[in-house]
mmJSON file of the N, C-alpha and C atoms, coordinates in Angstrom:
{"data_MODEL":{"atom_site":{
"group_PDB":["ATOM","ATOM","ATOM","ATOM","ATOM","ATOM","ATOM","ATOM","ATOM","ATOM","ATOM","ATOM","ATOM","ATOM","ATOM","ATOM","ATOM","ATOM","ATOM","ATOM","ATOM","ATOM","ATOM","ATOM","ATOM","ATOM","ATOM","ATOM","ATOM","ATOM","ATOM","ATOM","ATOM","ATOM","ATOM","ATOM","ATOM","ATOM","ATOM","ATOM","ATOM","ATOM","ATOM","ATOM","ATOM","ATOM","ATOM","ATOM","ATOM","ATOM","ATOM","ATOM","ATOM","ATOM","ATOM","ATOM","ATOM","ATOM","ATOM","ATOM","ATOM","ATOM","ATOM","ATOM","ATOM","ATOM","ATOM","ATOM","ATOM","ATOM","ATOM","ATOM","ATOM","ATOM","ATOM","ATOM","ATOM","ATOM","ATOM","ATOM","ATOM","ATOM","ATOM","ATOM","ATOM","ATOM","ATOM","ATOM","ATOM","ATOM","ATOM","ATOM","ATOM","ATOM","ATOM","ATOM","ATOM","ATOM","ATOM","ATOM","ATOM","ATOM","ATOM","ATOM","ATOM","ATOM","ATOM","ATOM","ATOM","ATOM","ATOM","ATOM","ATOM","ATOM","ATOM","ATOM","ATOM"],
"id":[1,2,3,4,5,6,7,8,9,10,11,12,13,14,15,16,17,18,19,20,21,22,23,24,25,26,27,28,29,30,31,32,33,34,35,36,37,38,39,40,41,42,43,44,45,46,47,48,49,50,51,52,53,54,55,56,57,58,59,60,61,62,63,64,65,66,67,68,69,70,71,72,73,74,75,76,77,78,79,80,81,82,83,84,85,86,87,88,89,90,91,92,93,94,95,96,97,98,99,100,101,102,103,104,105,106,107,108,109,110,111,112,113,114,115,116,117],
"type_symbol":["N","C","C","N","C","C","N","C","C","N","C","C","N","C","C","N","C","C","N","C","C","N","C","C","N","C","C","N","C","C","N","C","C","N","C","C","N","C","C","N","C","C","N","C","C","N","C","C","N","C","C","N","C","C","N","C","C","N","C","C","N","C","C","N","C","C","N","C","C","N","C","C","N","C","C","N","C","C","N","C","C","N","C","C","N","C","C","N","C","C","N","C","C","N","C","C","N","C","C","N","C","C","N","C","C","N","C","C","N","C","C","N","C","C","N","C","C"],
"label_atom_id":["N","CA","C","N","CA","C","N","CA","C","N","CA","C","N","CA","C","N","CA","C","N","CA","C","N","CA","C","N","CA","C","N","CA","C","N","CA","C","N","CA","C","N","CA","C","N","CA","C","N","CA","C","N","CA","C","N","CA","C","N","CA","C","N","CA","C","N","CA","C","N","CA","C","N","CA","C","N","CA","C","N","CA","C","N","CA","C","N","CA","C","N","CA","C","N","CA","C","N","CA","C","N","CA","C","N","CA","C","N","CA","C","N","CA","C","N","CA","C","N","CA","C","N","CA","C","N","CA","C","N","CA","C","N","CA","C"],
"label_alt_id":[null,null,null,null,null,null,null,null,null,null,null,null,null,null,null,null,null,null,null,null,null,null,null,null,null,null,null,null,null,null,null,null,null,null,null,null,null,null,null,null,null,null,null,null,null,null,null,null,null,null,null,null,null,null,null,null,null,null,null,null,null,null,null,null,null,null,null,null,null,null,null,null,null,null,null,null,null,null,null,null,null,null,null,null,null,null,null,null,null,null,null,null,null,null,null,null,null,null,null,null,null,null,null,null,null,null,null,null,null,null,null,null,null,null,null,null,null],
"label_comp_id":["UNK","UNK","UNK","UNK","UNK","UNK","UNK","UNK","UNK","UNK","UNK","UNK","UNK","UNK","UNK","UNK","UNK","UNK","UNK","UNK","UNK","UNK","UNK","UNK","UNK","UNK","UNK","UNK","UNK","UNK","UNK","UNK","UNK","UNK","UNK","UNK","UNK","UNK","UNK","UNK","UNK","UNK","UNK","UNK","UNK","UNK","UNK","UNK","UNK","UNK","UNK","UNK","UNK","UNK","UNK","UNK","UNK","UNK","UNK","UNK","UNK","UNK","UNK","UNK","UNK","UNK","UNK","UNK","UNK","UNK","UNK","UNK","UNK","UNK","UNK","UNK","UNK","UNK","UNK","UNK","UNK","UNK","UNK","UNK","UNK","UNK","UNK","UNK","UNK","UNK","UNK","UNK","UNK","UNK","UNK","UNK","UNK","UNK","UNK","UNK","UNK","UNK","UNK","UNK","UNK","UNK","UNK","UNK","UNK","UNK","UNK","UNK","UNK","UNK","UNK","UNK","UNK"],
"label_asym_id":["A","A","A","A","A","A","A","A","A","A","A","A","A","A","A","A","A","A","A","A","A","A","A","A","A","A","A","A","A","A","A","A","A","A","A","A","A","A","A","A","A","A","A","A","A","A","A","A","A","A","A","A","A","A","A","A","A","A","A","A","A","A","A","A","A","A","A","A","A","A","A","A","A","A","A","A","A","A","A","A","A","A","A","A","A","A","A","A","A","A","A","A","A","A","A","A","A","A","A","A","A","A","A","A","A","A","A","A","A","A","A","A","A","A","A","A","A"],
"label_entity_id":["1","1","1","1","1","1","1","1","1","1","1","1","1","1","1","1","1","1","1","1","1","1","1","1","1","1","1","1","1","1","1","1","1","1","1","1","1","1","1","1","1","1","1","1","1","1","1","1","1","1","1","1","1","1","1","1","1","1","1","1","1","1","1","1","1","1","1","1","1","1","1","1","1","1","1","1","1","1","1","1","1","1","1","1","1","1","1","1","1","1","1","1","1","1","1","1","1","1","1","1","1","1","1","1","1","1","1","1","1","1","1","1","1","1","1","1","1"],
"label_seq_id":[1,1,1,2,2,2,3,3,3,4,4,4,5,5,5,6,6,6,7,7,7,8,8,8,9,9,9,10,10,10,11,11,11,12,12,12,13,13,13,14,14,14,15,15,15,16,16,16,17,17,17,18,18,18,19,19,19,20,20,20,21,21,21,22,22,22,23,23,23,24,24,24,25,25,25,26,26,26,27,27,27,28,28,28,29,29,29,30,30,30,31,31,31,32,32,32,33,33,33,34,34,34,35,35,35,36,36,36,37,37,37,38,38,38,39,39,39],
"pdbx_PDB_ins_code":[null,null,null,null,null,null,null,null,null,null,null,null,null,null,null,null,null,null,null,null,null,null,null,null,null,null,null,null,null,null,null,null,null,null,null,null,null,null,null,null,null,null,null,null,null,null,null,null,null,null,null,null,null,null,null,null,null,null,null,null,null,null,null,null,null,null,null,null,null,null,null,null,null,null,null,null,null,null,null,null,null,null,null,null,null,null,null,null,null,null,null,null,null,null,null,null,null,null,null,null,null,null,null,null,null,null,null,null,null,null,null,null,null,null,null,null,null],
"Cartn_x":[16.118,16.169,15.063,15.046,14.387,12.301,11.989,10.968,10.637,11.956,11.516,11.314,12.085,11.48,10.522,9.577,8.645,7.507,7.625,6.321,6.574,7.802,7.808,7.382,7.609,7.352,5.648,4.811,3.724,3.149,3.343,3.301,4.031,5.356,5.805,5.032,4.541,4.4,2.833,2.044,0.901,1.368,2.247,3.052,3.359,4.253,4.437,3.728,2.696,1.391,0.608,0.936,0.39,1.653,3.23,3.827,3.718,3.132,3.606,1.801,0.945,-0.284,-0.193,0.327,0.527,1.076,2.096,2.723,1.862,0.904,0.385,-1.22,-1.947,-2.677,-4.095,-4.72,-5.425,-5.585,-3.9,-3.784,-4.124,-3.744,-3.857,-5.32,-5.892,-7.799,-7.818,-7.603,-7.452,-7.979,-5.858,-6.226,-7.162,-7.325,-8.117,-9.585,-10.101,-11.017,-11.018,-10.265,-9.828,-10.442,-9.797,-9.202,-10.928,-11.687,-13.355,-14.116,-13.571,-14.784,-15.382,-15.191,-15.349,-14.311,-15.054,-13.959,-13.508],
"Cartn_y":[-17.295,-16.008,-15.076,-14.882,-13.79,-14.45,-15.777,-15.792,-15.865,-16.207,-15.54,-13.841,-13.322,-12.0,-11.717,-12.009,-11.725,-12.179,-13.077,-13.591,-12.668,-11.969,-11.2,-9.725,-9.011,-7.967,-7.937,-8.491,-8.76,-7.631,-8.129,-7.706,-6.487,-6.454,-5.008,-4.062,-4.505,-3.408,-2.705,-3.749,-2.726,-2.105,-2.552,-1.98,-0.824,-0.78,0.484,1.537,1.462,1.88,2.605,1.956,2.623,3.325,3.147,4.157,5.462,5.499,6.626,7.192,6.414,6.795,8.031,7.638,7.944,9.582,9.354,11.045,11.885,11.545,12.593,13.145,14.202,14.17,13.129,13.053,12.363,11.243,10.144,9.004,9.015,10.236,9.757,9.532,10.772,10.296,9.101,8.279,7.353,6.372,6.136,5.138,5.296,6.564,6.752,5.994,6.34,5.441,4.216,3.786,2.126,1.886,2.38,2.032,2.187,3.407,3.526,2.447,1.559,0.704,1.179,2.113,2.95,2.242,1.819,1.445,2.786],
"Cartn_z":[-8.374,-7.674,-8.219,-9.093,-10.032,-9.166,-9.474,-8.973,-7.945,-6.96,-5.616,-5.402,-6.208,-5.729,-6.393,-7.448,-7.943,-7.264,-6.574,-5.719,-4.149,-3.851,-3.035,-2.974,-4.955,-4.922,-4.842,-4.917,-4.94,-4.09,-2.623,-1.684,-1.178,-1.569,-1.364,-1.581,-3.054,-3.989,-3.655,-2.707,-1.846,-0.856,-0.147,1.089,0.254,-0.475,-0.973,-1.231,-2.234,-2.177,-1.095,-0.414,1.092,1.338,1.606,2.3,1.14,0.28,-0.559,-0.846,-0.639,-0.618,0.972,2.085,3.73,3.132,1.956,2.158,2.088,0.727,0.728,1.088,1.13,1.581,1.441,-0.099,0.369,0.156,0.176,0.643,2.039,3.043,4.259,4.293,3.546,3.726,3.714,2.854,1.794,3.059,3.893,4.733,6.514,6.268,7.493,7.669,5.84,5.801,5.546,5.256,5.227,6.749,7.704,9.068,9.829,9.144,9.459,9.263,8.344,7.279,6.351,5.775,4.201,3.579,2.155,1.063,0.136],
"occupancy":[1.0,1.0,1.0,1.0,1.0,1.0,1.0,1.0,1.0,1.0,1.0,1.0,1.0,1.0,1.0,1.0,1.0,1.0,1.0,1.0,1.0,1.0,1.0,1.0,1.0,1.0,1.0,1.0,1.0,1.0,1.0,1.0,1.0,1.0,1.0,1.0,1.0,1.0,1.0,1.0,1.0,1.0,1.0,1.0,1.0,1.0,1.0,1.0,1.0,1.0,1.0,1.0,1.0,1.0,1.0,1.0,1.0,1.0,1.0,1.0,1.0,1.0,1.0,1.0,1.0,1.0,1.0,1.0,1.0,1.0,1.0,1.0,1.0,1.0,1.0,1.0,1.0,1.0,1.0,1.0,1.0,1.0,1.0,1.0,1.0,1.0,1.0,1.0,1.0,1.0,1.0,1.0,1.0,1.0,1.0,1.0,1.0,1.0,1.0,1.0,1.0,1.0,1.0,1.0,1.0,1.0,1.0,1.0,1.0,1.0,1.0,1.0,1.0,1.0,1.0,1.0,1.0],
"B_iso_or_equiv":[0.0,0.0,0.0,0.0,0.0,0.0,0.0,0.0,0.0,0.0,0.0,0.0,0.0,0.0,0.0,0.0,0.0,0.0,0.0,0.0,0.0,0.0,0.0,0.0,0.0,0.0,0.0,0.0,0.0,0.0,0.0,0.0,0.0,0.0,0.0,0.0,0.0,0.0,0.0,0.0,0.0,0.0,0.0,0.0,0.0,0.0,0.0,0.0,0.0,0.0,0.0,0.0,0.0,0.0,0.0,0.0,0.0,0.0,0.0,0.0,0.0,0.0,0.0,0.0,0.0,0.0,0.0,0.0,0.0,0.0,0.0,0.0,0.0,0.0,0.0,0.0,0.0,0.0,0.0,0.0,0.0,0.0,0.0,0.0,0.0,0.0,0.0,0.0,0.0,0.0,0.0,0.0,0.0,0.0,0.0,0.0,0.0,0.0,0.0,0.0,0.0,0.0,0.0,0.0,0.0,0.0,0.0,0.0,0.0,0.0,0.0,0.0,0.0,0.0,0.0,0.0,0.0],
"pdbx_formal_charge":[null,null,null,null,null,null,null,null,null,null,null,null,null,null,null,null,null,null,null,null,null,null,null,null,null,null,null,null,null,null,null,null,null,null,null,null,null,null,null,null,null,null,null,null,null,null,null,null,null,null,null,null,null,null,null,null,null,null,null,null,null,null,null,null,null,null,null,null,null,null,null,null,null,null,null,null,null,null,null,null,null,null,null,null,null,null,null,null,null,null,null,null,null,null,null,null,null,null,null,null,null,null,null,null,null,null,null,null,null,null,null,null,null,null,null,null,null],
"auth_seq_id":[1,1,1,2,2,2,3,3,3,4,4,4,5,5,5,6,6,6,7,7,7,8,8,8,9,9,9,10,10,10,11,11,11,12,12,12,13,13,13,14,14,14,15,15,15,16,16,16,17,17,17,18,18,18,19,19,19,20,20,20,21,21,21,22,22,22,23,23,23,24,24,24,25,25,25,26,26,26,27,27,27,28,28,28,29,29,29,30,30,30,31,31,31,32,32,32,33,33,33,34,34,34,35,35,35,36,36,36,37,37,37,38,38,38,39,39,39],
"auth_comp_id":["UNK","UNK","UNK","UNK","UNK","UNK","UNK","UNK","UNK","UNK","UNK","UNK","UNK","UNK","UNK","UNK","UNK","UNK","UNK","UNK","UNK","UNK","UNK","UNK","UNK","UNK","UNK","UNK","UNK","UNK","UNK","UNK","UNK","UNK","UNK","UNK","UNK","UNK","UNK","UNK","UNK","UNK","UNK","UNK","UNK","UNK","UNK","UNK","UNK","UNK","UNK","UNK","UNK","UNK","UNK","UNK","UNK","UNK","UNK","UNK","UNK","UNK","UNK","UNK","UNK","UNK","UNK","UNK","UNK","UNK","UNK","UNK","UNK","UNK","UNK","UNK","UNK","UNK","UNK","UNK","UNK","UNK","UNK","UNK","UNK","UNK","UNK","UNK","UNK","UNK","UNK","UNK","UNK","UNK","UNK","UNK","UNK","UNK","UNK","UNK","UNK","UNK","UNK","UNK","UNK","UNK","UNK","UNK","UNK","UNK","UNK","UNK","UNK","UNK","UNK","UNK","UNK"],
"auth_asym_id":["A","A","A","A","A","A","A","A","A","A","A","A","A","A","A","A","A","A","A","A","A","A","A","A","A","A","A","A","A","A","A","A","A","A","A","A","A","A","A","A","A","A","A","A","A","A","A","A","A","A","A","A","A","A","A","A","A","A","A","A","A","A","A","A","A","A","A","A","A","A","A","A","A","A","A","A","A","A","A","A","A","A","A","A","A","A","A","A","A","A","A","A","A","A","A","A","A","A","A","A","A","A","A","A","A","A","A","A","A","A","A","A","A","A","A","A","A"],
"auth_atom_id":["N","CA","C","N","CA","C","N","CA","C","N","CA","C","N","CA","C","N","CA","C","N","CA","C","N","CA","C","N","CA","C","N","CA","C","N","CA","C","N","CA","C","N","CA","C","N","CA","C","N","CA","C","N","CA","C","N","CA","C","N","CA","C","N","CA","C","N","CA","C","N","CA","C","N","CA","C","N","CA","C","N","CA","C","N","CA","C","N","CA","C","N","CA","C","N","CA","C","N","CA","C","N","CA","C","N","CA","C","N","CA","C","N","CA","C","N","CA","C","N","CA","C","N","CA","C","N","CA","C","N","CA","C","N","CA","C"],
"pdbx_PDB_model_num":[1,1,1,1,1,1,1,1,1,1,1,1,1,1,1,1,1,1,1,1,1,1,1,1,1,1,1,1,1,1,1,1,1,1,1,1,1,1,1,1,1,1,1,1,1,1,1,1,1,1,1,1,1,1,1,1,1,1,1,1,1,1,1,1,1,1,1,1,1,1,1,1,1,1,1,1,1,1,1,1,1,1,1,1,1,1,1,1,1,1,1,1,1,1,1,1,1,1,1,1,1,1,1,1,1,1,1,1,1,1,1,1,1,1,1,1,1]
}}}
């Protein structure tokens, strides 16, 4: 169990990143430019 969720939080844990980067302001910059092609 334990390493299935560890090979799952992987991935959450950018998902996450992004929903909590999205709150605030300049995460949203953040992913707007993602979405431009600016790194």
């Amino acid at each position: 169990m334990k390493i299935k969720i560890r090979k799952s939080t992987t991935k959450s844990r950018r998902m996450g990143g992004f929903l909590r980067r999205r709150r605030t302001k300049a995460g949203r910059n953040l992913i707007a430019r993602r979405r431009r092609g600016h790194k």
